[in-house]
C-alpha positions in Angstrom: -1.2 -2.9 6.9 -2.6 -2.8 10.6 -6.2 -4.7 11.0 -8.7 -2.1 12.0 -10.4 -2.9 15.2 -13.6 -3.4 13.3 -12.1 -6.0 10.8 -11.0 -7.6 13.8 -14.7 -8.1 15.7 -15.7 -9.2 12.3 -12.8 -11.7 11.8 -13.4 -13.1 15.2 -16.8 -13.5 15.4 -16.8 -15.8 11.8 -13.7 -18.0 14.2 -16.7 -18.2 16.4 -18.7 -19.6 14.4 -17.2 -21.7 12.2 -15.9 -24.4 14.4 -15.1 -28.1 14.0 -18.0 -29.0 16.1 -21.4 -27.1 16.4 -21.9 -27.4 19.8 -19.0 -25.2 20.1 -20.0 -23.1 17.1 -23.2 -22.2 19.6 -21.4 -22.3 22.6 -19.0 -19.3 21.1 -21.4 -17.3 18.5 -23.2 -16.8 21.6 -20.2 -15.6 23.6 -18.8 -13.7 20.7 -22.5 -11.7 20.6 -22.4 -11.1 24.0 -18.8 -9.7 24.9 -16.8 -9.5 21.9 -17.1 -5.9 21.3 -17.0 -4.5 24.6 -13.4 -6.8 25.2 -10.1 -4.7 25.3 -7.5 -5.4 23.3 -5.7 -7.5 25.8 -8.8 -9.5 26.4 -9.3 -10.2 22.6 -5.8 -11.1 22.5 -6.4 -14.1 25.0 -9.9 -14.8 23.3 -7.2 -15.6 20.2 -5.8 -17.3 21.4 -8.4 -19.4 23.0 -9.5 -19.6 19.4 -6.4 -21.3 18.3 -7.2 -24.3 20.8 -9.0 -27.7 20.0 -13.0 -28.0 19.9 -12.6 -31.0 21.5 -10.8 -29.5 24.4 -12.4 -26.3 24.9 -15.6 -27.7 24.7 -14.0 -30.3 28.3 -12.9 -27.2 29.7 -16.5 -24.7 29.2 -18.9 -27.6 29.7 -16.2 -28.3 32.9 -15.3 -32.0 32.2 -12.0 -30.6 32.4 -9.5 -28.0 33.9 -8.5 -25.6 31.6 -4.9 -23.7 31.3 -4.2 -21.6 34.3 -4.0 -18.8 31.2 -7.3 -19.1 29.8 -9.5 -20.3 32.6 -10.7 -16.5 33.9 -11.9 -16.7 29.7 -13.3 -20.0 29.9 -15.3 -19.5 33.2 -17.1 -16.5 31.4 -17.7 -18.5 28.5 -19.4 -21.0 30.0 -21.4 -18.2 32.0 -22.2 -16.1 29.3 -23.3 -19.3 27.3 -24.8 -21.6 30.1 -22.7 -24.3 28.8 -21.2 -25.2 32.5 
């Protein structure tokens, strides 16, 4: 059975939220609210898979401590612009 793209805002937006560590639960509920359901498919693809990554990393990479992969950094720069975490 194919996910309908509403299911899959909804089943993103609860990733966003529950995290491993609330700063990036806030950090990404916030994104999430802000772009999630304007994103293409190919964009929500990569925001997935940014998903699938460690708190501990993505929050070096969107509060700029750290370089993220050349892949996901055009994502993680709007992150931390959309969520004022950089």
């Amino acid at each position: 059975m194919t996910e309908t793209a509403e299911h899959r805002l909804k089943r993103l937006a609860m990733r966003s939220m529950r995290r491993g560590i609330k700063e990036m639960d806030i950090i990404l509920v916030r994104y999430a609210d802000a772009r999630l359901a304007t994103m293409s498919a190919a964009e929500l693809d990569t925001y997935e898979v940014l998903l699938e990554e460690n708190d501990q990393d993505l929050y070096q990479w969107v509060s700029g401590q750290s370089a993220a992969p050349e892949h996901l950094r055009p994502l993680v720069a709007d992150i931390s612009r959309i969520a004022g975490a950089g």
